[in-house]
C-alpha positions in Angstrom: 0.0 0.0 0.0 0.7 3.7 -0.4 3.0 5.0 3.0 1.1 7.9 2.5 -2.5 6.4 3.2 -1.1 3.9 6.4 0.1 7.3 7.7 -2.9 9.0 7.3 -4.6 6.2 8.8 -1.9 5.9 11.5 -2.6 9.5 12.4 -6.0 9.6 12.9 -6.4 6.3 14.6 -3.7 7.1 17.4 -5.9 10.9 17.2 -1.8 12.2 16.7 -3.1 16.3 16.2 -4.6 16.1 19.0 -1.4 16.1 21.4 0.1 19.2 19.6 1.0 21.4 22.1 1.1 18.7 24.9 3.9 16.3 23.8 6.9 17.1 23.0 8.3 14.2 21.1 7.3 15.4 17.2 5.2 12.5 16.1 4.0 11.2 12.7 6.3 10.9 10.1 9.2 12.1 11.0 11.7 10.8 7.9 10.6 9.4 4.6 10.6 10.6 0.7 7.6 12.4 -0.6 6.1 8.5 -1.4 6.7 4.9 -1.6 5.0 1.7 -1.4 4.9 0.2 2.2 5.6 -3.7 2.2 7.4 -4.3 5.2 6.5 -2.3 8.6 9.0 -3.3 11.2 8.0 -1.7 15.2 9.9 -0.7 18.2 10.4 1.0 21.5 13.5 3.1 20.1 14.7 4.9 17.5 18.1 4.3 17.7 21.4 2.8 15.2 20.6 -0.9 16.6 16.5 -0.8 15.5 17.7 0.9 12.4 19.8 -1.9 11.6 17.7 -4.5 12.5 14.3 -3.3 11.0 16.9 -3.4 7.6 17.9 -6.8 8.0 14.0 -7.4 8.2 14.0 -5.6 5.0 11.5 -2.9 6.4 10.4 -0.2 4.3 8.9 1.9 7.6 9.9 1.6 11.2 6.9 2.2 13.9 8.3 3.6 16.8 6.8 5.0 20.6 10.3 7.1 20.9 11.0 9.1 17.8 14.2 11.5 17.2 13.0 14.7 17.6 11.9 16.3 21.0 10.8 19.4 21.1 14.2 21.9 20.7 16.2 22.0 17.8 18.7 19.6 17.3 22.3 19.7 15.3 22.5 16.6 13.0 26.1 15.4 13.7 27.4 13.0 15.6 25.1 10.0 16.3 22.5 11.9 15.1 23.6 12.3 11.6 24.8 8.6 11.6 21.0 7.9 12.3 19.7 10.0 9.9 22.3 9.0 7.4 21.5 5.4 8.2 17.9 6.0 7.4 18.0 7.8 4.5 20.7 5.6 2.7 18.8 2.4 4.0 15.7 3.9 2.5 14.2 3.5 5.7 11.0 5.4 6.6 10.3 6.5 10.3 6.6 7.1 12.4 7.3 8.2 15.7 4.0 8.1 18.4 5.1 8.7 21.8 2.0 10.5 24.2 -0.4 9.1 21.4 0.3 5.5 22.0 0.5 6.0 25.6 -3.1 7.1 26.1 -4.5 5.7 23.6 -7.5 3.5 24.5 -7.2 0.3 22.3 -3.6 -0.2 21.2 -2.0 2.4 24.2 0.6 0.8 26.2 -1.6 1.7 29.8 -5.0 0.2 28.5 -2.7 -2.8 27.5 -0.9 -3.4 30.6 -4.3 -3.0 32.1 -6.0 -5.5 29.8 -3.1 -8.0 30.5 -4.4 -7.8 34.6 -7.7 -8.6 33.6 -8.9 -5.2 35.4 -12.2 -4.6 35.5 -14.2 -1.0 35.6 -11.1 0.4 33.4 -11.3 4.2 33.7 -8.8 7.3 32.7 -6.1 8.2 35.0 -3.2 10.5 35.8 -4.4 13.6 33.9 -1.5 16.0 32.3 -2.4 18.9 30.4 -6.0 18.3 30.2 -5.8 14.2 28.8 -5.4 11.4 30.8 -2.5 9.1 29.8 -2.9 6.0 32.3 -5.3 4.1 33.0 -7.2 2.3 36.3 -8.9 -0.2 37.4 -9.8 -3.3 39.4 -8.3 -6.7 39.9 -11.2 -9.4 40.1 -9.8 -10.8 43.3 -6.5 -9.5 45.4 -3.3 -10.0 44.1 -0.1 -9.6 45.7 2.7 -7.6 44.0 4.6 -10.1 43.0 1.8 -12.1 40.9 1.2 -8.4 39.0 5.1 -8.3 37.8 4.9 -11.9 37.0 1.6 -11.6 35.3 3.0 -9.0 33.2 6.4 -10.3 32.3 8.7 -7.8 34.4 12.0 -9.9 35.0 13.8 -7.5 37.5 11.5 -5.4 38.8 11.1 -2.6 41.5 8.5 -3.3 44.1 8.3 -1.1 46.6 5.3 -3.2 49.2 4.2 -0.2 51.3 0.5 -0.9 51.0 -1.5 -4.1 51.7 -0.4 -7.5 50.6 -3.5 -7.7 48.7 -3.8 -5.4 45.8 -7.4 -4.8 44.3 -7.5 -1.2 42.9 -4.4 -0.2 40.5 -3.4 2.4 38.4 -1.0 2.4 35.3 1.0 4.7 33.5 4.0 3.4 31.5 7.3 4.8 31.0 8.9 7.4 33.3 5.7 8.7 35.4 6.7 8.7 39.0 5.4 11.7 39.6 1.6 9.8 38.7 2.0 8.2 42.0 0.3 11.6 43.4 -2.5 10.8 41.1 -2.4 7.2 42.7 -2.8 8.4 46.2 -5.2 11.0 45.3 -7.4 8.4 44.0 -7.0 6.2 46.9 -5.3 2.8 44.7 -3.9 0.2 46.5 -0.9 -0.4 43.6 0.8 2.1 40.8 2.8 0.2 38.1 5.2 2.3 35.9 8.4 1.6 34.3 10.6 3.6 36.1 10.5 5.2 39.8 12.2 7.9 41.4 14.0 9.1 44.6 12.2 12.1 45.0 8.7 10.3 45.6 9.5 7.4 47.6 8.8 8.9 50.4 5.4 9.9 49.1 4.9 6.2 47.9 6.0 5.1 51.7 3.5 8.1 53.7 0.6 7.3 51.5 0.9 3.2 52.2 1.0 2.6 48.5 2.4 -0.4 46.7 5.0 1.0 43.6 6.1 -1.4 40.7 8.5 -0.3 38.6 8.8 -2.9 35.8 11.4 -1.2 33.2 11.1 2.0 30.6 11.8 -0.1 28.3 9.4 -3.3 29.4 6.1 -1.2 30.1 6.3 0.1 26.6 6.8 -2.9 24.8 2.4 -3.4 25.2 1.5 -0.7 23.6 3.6 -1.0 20.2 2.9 -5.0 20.3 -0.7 -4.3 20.3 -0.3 -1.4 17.2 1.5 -3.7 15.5 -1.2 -6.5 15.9 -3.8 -4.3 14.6 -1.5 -3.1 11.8 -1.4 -6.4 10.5 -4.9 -7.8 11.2 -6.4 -4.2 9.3 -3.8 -4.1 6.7 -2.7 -7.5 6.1 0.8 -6.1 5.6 4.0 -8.2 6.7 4.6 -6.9 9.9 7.9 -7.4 12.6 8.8 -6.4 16.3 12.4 -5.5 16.2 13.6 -6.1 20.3 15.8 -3.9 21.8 16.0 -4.3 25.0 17.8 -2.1 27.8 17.3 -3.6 30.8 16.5 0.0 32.4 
């Protein structure tokens, strides 16, 4: 198919004007010709020279990505910027970038993913931030302990911090690095926040407020989201699709 029309269709399925003015990663296309014919659509956490690589081994003709290159402030293309660039161009690789638009997003997002993957029940917005909620909440269908919730959702090393009570029924999710959401947490009176990563500065907060904290990885937590866009991708497309891991460990 055309790039053109999947990015069209990419843009107003992940509602991408919308977060104008709110996120500052610049989303869409971000590098790509004028047109082209899509075969191939490799997806990944991170733009970066390793994905770049690998989505070309894969013979990709566009990379999906939740981290793009651009954030915001101008940028000087030298040093491994220009080699990514360069690499793109010359490998006549194209590049989408959706960061805040596949976090909230309520089908393919990584939050209503990671809550879908609990089972939670009554699923609602959470964690507002400038006027949208990215996370989601909800409730587990009987009390789980903290441990069953990073197992359940595939965390291999991750940071649990047990202040609240051993049973967990009423969670909230926001993916990535969102300690700060562990005010919204508290304010809504959940038993468990999950994130990817946590910080110094609100453990204490965490510890007062008798809440549970699991941290299961930047990297990890947004894995669900461009899994899920990739899935639907390839189920409304039929196009040859590929998940190009990168892992961090962080």
């Amino acid at each position: 198919m055309k790039r053109s029309e999947l990015v069209s269709y990419l843009d107003a399925y992940l509602e991408v004007a919308s977060f104008e003015g709110i996120d500052r990663s610049l989303n869409s296309l971000v590098v790509g010709p004028p047109e082209r014919e899509v075969h191939t659509v490799a997806f990944a956490v991170d733009a970066c020279q390793a994905t770049f690589e690998k989505a070309m081994d894969e013979h990709a003709d566009l990379l999906v990505v939740h981290h793009g290159l651009f954030w915001g402030s101008p940028i000087a293309v030298c040093g491994p910027h220009y080699t990514r660039l360069k690499t793109l161009i010359e490998g006549n690789l194209d590049l989408y970038a959706a960061h805040l638009p596949l976090d909230a997003h309520s089908e393919v997002g990584n939050n209503i993913a990671i809550a879908r993957r609990l089972g939670l029940q009554d699923i609602q917005g959470f964690a507002p931030y400038k006027g949208r909620m990215l996370g989601f909440k909800g409730a587990l269908g009987e009390g789980r302990s903290a441990d069953w919730i990073a197992s359940r959702l595939g965390f291999e090393n991750p940071l649990i911090l047990p202040f609240g009570n051993e049973e967990i029924h009423q969670v909230g999710i926001v993916s990535g690095g969102a300690a700060t959401d562990v005010l919204a947490a508290l304010s809504d009176g959940l038993d468990c926040f999950i994130t990817g990563e946590f910080e110094h500065q609100h453990y204490h907060d965490a510890a007062e407020g008798r809440i549970t904290v699991i941290a299961g990885g930047h990297y990890m937590t947004e894995t669900f989201g461009i899994l899920a866009l990739m899935q639907h991708v390839r189920d409304t497309f039929g196009l040859k699709v590929v998940f190009v891991a990168n892992p961090t460990g962080l």
